[in-house]
N, C-alpha and C positions, 0 to 999 in steps of 0.2 A: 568363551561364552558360558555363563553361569545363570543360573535361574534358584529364585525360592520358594518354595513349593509345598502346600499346605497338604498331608495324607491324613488321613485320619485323627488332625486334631494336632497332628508335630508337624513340623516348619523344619524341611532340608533342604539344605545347598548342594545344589545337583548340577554338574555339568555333562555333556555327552560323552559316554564309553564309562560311567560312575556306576560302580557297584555295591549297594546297599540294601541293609534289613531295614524293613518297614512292617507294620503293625499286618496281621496276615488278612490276606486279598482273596478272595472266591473266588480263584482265577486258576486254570491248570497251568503247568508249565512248558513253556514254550508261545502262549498266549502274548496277545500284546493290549495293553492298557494302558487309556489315554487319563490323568489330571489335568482337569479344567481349572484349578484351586491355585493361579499363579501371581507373587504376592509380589518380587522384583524379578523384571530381567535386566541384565548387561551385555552386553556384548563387548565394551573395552570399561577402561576406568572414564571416559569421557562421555560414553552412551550410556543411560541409569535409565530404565523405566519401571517404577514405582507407582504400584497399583492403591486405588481407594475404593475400599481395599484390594480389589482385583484387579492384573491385568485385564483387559477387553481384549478377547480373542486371541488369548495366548493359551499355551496348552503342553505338557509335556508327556511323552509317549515313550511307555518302557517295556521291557521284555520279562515277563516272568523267569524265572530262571529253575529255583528252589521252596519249597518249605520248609521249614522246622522249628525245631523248640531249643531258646537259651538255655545256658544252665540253669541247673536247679540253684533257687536262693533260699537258704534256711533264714525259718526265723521262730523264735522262742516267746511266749507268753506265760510270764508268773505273776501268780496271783498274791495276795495278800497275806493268805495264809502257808500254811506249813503243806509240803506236799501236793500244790498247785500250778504244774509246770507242766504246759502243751506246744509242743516243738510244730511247725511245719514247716511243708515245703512245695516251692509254686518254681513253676518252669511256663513262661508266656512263650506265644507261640507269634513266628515273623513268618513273613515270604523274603528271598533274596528277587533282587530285581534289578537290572541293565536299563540305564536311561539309554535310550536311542538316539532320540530327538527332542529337540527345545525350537517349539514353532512359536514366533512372537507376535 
């Protein structure tokens, strides 16, 4: 059984005991939290339920796990001129999280 599951604006394919970074949660760990945001479920290749857009009263509930921050990504800005080069660098921050349950 699989579900796809809107967080924050990204669309995962989640099925139960799946562990995944997702954009970060206000949530401690060990917490559990319920998405209401569910866009397909299956249960076999023969069962599809395909939300418009939403499931009705499906819901997927996870286990907070972890925080932290990806690697850092450089990136370089030069300018036109001579002598106009400004490097940085951005580290985005995830929660880890344990789907539990896929209620349909």
């Amino acid at each position: 059984m699989f579900a796809v599951v809107s967080i924050a604006g990204f669309q995962e394919k989640v099925s139960e005991g799946d562990k995944i970074k997702v954009p970060l949660i206000q949530a401690e760990p060990g917490k559990t939290v319920t998405f209401d945001k569910v866009m397909l479920i299956s249960k076999d290749k023969a069962a599809v339920t395909i939300g418009t857009p939403l499931v009705a009263g499906a819901s997927v509930t996870v286990k907070v796990l972890a925080h932290g921050k990806t690697d850092k990504v450089r990136g370089a800005i030069h300018g036109k001129r001579k002598r106009q080069l400004h490097f940085f660098g951005h580290r985005q921050d995830y929660t880890e999280v344990e789907v539990t349950k896929i209620q349909a």
